[in-house]
N, CA, C and O of each residue as an XYZ file, in Angstrom:
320
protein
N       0.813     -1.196      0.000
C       0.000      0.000      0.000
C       0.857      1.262      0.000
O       0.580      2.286     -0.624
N       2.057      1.052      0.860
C       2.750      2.181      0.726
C       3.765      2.712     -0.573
O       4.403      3.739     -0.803
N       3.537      1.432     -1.266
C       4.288      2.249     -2.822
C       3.493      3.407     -3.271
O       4.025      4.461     -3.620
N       2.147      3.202     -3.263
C       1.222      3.958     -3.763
C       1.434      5.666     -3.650
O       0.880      6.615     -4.205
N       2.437      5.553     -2.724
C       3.003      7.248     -2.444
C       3.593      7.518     -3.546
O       3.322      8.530     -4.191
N       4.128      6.992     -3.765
C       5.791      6.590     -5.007
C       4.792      7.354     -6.607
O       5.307      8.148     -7.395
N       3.759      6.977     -6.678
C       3.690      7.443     -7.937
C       1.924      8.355     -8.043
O       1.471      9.014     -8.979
N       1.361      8.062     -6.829
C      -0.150      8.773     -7.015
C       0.159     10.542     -6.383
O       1.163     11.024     -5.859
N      -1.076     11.104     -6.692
C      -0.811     12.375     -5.966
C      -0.622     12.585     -4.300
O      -1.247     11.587     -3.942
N      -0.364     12.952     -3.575
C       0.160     13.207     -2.233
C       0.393     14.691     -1.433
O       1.177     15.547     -1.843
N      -0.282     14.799     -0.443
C       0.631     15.816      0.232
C       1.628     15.161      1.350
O       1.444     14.014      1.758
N       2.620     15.926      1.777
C       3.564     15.174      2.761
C       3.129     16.476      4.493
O       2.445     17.499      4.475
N       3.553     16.102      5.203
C       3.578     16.718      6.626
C       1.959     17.525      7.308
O       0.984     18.120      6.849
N       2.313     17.216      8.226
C       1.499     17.970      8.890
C       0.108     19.466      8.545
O      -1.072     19.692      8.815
N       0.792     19.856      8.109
C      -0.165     21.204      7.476
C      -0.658     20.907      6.497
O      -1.888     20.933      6.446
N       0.175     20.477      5.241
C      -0.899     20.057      4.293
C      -1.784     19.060      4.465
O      -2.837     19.054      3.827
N      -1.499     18.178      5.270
C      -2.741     16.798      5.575
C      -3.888     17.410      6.002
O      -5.036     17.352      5.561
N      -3.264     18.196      7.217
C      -4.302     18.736      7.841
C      -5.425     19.905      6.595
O      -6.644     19.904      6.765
N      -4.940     20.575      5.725
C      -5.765     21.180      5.277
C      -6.620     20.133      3.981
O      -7.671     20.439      3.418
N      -5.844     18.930      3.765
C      -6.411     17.989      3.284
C      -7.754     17.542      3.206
O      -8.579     17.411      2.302
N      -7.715     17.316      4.632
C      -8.588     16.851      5.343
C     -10.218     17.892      5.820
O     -11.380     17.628      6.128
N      -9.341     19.172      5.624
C     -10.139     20.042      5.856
C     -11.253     20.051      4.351
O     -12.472     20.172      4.227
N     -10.269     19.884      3.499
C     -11.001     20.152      1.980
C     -11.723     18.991      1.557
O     -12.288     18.968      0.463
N     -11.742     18.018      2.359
C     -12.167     16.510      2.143
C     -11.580     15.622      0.566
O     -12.302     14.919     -0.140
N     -10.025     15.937      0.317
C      -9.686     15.747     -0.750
C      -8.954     14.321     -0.006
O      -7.837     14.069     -0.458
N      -9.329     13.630      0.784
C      -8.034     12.489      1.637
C      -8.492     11.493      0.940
O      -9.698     11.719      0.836
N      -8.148     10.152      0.194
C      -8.598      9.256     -0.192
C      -7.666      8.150      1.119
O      -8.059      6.989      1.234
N      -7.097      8.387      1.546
C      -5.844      7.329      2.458
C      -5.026      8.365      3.298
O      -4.672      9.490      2.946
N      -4.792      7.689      4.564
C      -3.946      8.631      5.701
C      -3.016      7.709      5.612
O      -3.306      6.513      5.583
N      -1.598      8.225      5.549
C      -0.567      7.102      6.263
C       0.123      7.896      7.311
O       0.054      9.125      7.318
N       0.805      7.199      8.220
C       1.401      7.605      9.608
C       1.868      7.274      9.802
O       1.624      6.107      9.494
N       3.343      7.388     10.590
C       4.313      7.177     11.188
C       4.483      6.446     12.900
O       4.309      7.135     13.905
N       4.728      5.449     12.935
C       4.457      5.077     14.140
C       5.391      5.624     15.505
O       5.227      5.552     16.723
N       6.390      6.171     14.666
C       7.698      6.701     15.655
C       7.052      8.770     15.869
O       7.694      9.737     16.279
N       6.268      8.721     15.601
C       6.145     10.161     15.345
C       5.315     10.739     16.586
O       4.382     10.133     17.114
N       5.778     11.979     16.970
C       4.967     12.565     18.377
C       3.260     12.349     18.172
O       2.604     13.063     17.415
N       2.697     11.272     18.959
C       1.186     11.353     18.980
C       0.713     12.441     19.114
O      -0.340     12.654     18.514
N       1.201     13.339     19.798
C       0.638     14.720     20.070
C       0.094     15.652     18.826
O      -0.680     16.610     18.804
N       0.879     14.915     17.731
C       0.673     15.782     16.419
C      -0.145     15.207     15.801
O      -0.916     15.885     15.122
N      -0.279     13.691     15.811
C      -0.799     12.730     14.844
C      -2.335     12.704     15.110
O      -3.222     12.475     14.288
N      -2.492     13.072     16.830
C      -4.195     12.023     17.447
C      -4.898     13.362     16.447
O      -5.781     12.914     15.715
N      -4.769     14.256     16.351
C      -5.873     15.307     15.945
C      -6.122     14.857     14.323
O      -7.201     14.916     13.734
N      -5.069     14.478     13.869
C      -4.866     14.097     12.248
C      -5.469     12.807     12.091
O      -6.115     12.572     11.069
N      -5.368     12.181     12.742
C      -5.754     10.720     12.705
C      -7.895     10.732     13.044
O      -8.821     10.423     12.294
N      -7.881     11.040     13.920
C      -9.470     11.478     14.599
C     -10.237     12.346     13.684
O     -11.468     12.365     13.720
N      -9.449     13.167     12.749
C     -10.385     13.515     11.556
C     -10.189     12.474     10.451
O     -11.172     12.115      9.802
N      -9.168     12.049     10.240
C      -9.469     10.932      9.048
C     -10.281      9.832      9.379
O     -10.513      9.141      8.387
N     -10.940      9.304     10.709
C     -11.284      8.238     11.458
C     -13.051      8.945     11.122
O     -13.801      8.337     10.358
N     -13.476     10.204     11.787
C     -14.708     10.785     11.220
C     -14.630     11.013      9.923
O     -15.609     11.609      9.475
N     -13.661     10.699      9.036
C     -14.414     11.423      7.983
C     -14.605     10.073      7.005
O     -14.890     10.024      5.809
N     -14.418      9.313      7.682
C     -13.826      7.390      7.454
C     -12.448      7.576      6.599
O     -13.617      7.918      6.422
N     -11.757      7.657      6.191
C     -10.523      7.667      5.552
C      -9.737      6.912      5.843
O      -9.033      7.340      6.758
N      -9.324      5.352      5.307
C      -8.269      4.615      5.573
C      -7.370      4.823      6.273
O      -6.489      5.472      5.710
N      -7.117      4.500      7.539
C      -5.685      5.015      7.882
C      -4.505      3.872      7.981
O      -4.703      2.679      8.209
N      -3.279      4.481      7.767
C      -2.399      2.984      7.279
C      -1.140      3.689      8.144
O      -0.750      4.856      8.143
N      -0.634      2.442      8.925
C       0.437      2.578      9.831
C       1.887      2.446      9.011
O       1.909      1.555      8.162
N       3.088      3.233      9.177
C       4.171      2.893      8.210
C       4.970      2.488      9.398
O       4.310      2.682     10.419
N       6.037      2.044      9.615
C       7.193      1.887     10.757
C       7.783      2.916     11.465
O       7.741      3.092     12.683
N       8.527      3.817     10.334
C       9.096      4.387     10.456
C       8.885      5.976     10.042
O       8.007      6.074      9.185
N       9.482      7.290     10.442
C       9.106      8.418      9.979
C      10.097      8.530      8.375
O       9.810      9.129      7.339
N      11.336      7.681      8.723
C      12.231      7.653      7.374
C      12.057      7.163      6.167
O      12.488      7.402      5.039
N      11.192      6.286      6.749
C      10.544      4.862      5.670
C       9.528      5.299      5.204
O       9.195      4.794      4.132
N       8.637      6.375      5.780
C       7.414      6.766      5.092
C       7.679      8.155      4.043
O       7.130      8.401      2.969
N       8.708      8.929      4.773
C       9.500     10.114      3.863
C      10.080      9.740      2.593
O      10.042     10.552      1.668
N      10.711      8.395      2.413
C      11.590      7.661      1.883
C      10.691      7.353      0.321
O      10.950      7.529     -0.869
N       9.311      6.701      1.246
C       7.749      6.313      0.119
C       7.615      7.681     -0.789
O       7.514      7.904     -1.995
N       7.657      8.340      0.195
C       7.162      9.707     -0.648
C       8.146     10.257     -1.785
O       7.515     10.415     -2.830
N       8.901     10.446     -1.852
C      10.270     10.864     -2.576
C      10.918     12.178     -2.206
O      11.364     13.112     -2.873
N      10.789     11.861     -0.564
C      11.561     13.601     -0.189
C      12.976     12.619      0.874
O      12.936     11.530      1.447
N      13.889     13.480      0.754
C      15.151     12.772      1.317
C      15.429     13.082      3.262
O      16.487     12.976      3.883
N      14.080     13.467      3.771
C      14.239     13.921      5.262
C      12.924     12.974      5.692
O      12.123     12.740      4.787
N      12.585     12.276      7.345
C      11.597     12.041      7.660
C      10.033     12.349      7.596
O       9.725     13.283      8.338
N       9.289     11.956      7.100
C       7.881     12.478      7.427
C       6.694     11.831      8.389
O       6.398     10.647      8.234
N       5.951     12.729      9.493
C       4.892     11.933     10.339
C       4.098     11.548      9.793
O       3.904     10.370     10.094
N       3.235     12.024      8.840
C       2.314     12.154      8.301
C       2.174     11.979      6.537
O       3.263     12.025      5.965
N       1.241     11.832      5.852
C       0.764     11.745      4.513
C      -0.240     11.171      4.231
O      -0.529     10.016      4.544
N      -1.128     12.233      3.355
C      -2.229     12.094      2.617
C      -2.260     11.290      1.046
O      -1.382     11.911      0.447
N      -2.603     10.635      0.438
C      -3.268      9.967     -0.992
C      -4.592     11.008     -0.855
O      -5.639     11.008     -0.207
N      -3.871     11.988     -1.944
C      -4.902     12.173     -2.516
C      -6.342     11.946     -3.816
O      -6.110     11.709     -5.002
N      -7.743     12.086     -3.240
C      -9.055     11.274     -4.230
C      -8.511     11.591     -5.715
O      -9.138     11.198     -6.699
């Protein structure tokens, strides 16, 4: 599931998910399991109401890595 970063549309981090989510454009949440919950529960609890897949990655490197940016990421949207 997580190749699917690799070549569909995406936002990466925090702010853009979040306004993602706001715009109801989320088709899939992925998340970082190493990443401050503090940032994630609010991100996660709207993709959960708005039903939006949410998909656990390992790592914050491994999910940055999916995406094609060369630094960690908590967060990422698949966008509809």
């Amino acid at each position: 599931m997580i190749s699917e970063l690799n070549t569909s549309r995406k936002v990466v981090g925090a702010k853009q998910v979040k306004r993602a989510l706001r715009d109801r454009c989320a088709a899939r949440l992925y998340m970082a399991i190493d990443a401050d919950p503090r940032l994630l529960q609010p991100l996660v609890q709207e993709a959960v109401r708005q039903q939006v897949p949410v998909e656990q990655v390992s790592s914050m490197k491994e999910l940055g890595a999916a995406c094609g940016i060369a630094v960690g990421a908590a967060v990422a949207i698949l966008l509809k």
